[in-house]
PDB file of N, CA, C and O in Angstrom:
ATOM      1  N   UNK A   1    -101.686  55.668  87.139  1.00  0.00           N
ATOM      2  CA  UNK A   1    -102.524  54.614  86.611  1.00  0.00           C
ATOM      3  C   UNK A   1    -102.872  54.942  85.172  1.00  0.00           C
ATOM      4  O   UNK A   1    -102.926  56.127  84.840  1.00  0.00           O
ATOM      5  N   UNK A   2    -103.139  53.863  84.190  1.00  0.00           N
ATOM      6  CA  UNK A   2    -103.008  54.352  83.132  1.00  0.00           C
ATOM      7  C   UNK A   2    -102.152  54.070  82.504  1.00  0.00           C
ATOM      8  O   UNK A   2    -102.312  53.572  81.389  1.00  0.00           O
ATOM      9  N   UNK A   3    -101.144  54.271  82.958  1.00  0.00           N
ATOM     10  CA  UNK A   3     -99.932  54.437  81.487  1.00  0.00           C
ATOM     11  C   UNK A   3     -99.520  53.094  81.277  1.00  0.00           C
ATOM     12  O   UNK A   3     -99.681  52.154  82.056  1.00  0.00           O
ATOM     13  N   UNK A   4     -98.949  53.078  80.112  1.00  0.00           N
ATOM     14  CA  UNK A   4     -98.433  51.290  79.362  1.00  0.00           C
ATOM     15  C   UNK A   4     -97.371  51.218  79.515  1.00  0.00           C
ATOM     16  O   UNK A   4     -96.553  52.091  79.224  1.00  0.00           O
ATOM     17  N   UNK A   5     -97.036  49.639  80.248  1.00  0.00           N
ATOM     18  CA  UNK A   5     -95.647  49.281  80.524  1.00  0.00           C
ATOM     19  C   UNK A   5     -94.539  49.403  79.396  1.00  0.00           C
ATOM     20  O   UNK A   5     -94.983  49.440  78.248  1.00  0.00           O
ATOM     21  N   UNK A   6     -93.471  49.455  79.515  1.00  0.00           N
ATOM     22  CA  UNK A   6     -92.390  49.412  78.679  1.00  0.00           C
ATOM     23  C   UNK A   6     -91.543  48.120  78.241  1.00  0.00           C
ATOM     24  O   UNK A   6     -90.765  47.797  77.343  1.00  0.00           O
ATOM     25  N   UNK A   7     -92.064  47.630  79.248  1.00  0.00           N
ATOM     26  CA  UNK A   7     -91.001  46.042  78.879  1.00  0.00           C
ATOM     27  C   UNK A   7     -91.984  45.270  78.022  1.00  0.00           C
ATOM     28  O   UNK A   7     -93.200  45.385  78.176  1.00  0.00           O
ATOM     29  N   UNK A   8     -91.361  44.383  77.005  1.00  0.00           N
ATOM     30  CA  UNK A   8     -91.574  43.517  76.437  1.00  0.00           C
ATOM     31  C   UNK A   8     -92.685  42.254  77.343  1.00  0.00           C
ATOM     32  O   UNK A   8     -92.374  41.719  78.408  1.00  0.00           O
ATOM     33  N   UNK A   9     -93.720  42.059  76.728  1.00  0.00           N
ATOM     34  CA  UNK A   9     -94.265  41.185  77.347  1.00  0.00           C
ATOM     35  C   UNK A   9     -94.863  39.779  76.508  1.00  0.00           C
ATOM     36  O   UNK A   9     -95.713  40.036  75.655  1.00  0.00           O
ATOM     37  N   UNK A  10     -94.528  38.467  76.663  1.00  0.00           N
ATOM     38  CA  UNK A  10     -95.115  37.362  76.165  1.00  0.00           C
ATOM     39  C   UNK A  10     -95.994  36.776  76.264  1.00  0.00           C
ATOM     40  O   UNK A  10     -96.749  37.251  77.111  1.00  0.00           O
ATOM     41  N   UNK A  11     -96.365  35.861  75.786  1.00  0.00           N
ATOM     42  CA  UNK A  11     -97.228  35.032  75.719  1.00  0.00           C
ATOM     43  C   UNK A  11     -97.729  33.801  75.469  1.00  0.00           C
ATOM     44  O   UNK A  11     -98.388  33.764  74.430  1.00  0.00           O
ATOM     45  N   UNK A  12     -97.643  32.760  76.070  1.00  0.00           N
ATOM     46  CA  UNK A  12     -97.019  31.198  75.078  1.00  0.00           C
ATOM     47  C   UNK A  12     -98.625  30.690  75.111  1.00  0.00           C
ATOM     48  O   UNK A  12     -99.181  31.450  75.904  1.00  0.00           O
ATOM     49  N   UNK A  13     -99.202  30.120  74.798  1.00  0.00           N
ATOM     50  CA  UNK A  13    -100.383  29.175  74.924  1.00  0.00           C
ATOM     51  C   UNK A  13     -99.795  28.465  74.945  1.00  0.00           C
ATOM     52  O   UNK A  13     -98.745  28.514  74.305  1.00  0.00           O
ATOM     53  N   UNK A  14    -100.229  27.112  75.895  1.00  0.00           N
ATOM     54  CA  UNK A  14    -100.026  25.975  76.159  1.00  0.00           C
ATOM     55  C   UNK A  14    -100.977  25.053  75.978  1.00  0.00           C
ATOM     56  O   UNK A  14    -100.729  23.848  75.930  1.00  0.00           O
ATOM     57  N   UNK A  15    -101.813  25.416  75.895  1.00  0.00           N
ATOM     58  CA  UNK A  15    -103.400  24.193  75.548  1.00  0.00           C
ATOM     59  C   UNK A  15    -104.876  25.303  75.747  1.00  0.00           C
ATOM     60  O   UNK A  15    -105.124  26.185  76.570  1.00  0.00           O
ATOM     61  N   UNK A  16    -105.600  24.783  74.633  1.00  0.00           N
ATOM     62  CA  UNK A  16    -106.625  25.436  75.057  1.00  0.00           C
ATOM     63  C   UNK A  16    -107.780  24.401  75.114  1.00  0.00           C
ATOM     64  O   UNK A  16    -108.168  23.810  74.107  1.00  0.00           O
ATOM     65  N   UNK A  17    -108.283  24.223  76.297  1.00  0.00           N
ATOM     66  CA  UNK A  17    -109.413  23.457  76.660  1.00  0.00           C
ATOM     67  C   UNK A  17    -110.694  23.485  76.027  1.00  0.00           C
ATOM     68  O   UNK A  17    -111.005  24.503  75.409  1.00  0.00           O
ATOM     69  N   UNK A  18    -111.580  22.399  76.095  1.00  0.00           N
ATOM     70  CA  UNK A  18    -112.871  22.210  74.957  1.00  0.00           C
ATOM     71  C   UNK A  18    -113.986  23.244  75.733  1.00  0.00           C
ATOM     72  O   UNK A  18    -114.981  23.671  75.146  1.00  0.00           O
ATOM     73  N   UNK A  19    -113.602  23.629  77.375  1.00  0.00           N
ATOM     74  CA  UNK A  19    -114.476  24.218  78.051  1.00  0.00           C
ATOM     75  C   UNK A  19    -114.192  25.565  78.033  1.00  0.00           C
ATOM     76  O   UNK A  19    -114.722  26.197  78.947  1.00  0.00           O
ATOM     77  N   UNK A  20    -113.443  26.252  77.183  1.00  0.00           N
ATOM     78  CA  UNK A  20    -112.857  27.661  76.326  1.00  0.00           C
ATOM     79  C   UNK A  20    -112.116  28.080  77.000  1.00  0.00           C
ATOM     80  O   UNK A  20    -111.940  29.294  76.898  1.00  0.00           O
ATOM     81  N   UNK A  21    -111.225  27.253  78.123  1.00  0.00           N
ATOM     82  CA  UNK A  21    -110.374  28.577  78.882  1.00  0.00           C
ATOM     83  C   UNK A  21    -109.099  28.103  78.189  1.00  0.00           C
ATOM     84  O   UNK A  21    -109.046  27.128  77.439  1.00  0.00           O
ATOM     85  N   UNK A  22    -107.919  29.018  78.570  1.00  0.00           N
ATOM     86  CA  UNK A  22    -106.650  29.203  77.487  1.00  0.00           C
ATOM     87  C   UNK A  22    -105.750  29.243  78.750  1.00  0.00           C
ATOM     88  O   UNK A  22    -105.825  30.185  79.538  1.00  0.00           O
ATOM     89  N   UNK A  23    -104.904  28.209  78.926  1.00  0.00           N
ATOM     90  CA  UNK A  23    -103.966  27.501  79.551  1.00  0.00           C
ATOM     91  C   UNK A  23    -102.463  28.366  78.691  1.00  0.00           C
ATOM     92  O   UNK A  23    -102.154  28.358  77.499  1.00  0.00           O
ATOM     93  N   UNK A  24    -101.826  29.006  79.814  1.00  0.00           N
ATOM     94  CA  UNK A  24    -100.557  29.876  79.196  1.00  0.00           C
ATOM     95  C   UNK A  24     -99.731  30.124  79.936  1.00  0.00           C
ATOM     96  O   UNK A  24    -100.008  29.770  81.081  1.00  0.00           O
ATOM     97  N   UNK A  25     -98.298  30.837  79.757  1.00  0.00           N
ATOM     98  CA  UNK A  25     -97.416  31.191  79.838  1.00  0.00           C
ATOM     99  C   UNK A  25     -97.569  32.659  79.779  1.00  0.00           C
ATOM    100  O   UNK A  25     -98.155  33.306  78.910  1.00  0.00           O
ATOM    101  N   UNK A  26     -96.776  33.217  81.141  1.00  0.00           N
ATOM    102  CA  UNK A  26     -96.692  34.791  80.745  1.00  0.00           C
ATOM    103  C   UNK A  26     -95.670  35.304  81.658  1.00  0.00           C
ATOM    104  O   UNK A  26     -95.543  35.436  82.875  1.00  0.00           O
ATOM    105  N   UNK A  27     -94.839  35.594  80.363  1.00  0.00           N
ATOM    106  CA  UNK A  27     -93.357  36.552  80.638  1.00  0.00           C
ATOM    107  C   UNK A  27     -93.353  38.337  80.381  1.00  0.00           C
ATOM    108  O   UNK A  27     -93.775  39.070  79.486  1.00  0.00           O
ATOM    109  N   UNK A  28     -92.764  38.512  81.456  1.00  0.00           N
ATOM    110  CA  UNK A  28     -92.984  39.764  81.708  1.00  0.00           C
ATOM    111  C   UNK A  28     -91.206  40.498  81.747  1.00  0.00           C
ATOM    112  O   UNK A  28     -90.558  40.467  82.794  1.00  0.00           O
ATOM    113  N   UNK A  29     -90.716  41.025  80.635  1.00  0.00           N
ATOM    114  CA  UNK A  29     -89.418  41.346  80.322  1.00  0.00           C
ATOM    115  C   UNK A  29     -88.318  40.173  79.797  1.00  0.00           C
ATOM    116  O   UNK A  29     -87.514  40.260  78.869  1.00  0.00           O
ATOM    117  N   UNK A  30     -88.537  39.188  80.601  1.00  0.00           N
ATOM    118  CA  UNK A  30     -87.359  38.216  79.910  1.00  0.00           C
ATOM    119  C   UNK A  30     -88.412  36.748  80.418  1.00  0.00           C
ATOM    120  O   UNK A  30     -88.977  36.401  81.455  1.00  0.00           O
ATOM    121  N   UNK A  31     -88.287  36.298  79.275  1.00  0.00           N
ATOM    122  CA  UNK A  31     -88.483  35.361  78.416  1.00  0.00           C
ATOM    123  C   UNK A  31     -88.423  33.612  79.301  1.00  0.00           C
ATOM    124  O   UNK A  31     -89.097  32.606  79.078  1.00  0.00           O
ATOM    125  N   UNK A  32     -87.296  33.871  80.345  1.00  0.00           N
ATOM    126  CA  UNK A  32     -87.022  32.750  81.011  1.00  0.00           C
ATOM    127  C   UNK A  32     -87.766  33.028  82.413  1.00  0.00           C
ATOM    128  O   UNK A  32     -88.058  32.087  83.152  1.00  0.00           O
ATOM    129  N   UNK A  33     -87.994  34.067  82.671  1.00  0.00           N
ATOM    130  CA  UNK A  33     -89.883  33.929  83.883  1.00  0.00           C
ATOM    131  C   UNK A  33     -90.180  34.427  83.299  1.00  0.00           C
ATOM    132  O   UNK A  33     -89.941  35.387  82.566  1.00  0.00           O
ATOM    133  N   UNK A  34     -91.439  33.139  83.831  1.00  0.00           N
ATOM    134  CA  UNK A  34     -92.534  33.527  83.502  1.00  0.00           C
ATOM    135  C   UNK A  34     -93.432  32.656  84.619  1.00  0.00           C
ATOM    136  O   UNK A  34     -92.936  31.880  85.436  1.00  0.00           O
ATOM    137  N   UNK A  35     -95.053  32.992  84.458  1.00  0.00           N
ATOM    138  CA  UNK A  35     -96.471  32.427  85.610  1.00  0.00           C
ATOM    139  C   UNK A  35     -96.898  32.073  84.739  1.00  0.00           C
ATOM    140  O   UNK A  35     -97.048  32.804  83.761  1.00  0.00           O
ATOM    141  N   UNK A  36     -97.362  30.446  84.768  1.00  0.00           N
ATOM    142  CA  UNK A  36     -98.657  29.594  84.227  1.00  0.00           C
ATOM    143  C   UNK A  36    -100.048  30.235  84.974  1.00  0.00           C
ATOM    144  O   UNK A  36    -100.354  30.515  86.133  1.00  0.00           O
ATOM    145  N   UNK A  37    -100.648  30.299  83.775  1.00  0.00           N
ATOM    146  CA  UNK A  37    -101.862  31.010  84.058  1.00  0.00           C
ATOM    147  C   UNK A  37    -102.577  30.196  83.183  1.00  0.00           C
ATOM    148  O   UNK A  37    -102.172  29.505  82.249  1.00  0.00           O
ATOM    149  N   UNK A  38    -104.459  30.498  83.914  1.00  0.00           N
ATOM    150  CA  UNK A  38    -105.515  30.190  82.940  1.00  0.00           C
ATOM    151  C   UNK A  38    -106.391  31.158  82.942  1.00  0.00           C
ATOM    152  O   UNK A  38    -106.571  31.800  83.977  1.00  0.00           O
ATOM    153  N   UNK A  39    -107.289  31.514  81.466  1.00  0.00           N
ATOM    154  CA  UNK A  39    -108.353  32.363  81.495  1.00  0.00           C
ATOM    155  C   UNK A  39    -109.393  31.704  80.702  1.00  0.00           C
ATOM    156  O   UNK A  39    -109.242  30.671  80.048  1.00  0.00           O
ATOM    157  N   UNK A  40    -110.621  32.499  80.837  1.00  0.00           N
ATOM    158  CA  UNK A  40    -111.576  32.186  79.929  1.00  0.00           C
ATOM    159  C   UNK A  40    -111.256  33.063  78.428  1.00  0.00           C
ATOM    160  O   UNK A  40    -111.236  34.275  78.643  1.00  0.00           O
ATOM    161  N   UNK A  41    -111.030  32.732  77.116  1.00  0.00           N
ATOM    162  CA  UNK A  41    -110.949  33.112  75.643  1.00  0.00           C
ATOM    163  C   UNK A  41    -111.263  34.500  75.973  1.00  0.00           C
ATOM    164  O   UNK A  41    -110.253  35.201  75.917  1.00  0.00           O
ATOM    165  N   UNK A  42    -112.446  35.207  76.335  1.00  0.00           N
ATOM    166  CA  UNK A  42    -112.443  35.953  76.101  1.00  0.00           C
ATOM    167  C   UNK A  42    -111.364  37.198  77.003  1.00  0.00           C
ATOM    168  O   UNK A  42    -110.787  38.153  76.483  1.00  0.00           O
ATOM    169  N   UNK A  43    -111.346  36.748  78.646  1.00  0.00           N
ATOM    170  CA  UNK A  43    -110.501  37.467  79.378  1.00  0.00           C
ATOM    171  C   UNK A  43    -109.170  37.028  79.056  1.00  0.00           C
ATOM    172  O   UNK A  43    -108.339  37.609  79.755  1.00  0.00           O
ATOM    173  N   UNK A  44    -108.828  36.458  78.492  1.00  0.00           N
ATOM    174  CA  UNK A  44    -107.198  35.937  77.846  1.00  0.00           C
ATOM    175  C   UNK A  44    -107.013  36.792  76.619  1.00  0.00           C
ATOM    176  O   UNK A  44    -105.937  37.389  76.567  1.00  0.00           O
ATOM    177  N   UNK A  45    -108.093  37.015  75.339  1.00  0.00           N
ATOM    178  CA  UNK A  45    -108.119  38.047  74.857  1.00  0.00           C
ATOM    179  C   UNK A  45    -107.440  39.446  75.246  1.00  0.00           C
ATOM    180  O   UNK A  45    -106.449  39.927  74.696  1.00  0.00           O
ATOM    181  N   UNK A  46    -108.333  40.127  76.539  1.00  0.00           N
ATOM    182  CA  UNK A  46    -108.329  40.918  77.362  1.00  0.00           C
ATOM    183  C   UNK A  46    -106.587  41.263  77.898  1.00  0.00           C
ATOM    184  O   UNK A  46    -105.681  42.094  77.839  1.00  0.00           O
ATOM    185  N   UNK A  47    -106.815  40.471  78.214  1.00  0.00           N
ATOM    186  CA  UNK A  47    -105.431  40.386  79.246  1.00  0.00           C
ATOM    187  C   UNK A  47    -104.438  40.339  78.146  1.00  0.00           C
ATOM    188  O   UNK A  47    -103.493  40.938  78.658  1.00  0.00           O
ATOM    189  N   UNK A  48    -104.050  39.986  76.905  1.00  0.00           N
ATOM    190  CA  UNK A  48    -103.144  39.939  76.199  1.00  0.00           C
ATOM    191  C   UNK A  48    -102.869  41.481  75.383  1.00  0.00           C
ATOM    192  O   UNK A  48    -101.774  41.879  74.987  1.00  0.00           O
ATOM    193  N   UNK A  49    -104.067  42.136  75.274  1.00  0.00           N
ATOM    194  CA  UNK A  49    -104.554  43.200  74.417  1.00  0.00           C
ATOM    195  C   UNK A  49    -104.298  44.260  75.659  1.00  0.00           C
ATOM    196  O   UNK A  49    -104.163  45.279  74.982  1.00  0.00           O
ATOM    197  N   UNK A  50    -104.173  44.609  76.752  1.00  0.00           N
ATOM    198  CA  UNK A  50    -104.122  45.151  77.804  1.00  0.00           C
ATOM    199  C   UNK A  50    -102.547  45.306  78.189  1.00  0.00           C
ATOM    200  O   UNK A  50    -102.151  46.259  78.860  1.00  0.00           O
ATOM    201  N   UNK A  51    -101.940  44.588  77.848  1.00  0.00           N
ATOM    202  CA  UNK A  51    -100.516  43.941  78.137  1.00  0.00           C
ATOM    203  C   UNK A  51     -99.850  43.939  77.615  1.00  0.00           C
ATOM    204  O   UNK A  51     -98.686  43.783  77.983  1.00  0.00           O
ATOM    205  N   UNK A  52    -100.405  44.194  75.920  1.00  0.00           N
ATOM    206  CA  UNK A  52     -99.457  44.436  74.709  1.00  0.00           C
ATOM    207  C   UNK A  52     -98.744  43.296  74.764  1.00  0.00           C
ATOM    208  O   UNK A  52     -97.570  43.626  74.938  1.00  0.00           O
ATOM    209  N   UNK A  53     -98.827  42.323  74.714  1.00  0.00           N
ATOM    210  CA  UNK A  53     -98.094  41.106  74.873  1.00  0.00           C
ATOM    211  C   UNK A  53     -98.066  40.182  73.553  1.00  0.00           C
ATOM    212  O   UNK A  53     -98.989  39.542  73.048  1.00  0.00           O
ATOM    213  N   UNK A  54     -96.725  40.310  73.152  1.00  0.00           N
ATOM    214  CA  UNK A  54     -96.541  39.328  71.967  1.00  0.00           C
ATOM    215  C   UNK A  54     -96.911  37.886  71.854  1.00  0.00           C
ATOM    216  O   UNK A  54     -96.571  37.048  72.690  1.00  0.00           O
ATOM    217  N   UNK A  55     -97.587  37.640  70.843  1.00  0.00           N
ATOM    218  CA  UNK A  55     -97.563  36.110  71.320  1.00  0.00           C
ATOM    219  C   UNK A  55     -96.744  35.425  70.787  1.00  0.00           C
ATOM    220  O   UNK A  55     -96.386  35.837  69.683  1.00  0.00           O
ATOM    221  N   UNK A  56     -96.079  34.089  71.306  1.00  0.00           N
ATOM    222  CA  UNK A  56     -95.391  33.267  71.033  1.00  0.00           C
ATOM    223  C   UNK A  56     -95.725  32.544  69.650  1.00  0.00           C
ATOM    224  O   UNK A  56     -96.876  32.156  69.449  1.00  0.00           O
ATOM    225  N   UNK A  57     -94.845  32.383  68.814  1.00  0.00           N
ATOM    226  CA  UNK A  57     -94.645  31.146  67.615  1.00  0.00           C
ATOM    227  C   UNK A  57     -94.276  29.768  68.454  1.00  0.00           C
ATOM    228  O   UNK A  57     -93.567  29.559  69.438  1.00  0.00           O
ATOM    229  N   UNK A  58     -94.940  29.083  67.762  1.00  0.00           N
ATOM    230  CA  UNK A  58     -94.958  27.192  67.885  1.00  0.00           C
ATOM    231  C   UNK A  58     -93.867  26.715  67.731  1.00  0.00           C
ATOM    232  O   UNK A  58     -93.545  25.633  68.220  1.00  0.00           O
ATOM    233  N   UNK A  59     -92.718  27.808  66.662  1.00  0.00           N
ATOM    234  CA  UNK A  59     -91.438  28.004  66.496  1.00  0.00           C
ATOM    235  C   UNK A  59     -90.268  28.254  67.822  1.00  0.00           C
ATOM    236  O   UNK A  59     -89.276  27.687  68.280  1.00  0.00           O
ATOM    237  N   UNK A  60     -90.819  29.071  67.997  1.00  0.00           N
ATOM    238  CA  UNK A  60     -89.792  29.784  69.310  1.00  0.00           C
ATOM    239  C   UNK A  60     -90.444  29.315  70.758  1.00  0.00           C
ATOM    240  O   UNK A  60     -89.618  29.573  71.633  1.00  0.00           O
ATOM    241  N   UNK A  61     -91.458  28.806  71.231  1.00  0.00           N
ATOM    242  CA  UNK A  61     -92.359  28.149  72.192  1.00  0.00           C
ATOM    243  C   UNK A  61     -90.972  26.958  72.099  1.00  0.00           C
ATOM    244  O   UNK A  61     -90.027  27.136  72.867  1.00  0.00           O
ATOM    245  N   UNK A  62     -90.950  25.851  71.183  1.00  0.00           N
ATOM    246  CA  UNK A  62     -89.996  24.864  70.934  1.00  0.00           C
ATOM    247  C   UNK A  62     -88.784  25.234  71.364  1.00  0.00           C
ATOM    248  O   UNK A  62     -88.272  24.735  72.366  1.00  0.00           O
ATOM    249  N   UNK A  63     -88.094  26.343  70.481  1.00  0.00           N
ATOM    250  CA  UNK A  63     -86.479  26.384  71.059  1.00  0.00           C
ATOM    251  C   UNK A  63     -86.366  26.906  72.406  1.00  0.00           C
ATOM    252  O   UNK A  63     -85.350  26.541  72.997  1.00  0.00           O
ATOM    253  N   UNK A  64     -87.336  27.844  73.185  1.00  0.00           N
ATOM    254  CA  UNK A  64     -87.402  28.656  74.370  1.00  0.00           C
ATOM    255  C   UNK A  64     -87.645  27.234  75.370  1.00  0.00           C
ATOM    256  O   UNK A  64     -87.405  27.256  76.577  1.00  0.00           O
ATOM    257  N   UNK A  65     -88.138  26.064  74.676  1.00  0.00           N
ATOM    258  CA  UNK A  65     -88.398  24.846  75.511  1.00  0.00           C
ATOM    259  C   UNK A  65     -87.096  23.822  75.520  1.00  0.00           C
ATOM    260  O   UNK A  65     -86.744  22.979  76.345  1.00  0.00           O
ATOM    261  N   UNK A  66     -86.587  24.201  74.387  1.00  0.00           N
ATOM    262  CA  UNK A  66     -85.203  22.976  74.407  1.00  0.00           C
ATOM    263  C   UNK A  66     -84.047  23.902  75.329  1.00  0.00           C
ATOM    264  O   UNK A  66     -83.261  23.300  76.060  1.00  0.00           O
ATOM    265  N   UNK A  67     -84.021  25.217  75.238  1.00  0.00           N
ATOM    266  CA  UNK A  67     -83.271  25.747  76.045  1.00  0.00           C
ATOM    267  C   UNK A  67     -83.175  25.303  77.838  1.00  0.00           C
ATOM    268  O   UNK A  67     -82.283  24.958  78.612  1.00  0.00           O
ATOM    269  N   UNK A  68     -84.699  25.562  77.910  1.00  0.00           N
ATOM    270  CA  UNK A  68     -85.019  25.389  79.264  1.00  0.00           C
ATOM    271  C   UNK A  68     -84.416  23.747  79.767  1.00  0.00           C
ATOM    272  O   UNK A  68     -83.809  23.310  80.745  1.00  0.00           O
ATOM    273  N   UNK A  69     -84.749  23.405  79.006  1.00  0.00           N
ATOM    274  CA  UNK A  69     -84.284  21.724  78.983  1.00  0.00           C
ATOM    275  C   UNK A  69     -83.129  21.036  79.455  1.00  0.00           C
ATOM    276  O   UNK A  69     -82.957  20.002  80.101  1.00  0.00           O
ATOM    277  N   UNK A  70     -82.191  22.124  78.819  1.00  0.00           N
ATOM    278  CA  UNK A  70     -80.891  22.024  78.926  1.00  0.00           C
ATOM    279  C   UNK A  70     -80.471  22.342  80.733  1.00  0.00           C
ATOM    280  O   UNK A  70     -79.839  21.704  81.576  1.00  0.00           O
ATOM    281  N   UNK A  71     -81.215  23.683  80.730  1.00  0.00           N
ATOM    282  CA  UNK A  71     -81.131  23.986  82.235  1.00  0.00           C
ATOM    283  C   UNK A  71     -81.494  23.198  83.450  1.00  0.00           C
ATOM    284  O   UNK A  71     -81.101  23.074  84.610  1.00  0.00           O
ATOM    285  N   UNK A  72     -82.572  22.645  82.535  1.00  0.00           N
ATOM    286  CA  UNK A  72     -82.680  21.185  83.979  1.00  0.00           C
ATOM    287  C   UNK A  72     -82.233  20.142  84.322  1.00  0.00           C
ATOM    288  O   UNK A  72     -82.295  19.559  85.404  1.00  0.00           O
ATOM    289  N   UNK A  73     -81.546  19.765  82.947  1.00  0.00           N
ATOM    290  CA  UNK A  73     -80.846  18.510  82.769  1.00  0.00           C
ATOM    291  C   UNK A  73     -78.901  19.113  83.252  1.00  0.00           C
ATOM    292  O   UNK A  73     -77.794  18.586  83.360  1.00  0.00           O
ATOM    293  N   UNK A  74     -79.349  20.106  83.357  1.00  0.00           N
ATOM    294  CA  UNK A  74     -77.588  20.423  83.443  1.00  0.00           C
ATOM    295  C   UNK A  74     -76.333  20.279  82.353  1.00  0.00           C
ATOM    296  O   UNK A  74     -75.120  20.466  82.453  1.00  0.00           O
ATOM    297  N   UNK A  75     -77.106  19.903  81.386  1.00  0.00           N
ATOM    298  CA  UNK A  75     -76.747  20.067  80.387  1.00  0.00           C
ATOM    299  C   UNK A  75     -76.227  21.158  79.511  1.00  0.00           C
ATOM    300  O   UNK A  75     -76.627  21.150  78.347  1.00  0.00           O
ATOM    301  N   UNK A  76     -75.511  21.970  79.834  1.00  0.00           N
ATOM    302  CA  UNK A  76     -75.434  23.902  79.221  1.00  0.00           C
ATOM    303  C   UNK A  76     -74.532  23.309  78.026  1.00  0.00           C
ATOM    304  O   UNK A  76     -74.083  24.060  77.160  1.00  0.00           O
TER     305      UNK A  76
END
């Protein structure tokens, strides 16, 4: 217990609500899973800082979304 994971970990925000909790995305090694999650600002803080978890660009959130897109539509 204790020690810090090694894999790459993300982070997308998806909306953050007027009632302060932070609506997200969280990938744990690769990028294509991931768990919708919600926290309150400050335990989303927490949990990101704990996790070492990169956060996502508005940039790459977009293409990581047109990708996915493709996958549902069957479209490759």
């Amino acid at each position: 217990m204790g020690q810090r994971q090694t894999h790459e970990c993300y982070v997308n925000v998806t909306n953050r609500r007027a009632n302060g909790f932070v609506e997200f995305d969280f990938s744990f090694g690769d990028a294509d899973l991931y768990i919708e999650m919600i926290l309150p600002e400050r335990a989303f803080e927490e949990f990101c800082a704990h996790n070492n978890a990169a956060r996502v660009s508005p940039e790459q959130a977009a293409r990581w979304e047109a990708e996915r897109e493709k996958w549902r539509e069957g479209g490759l």
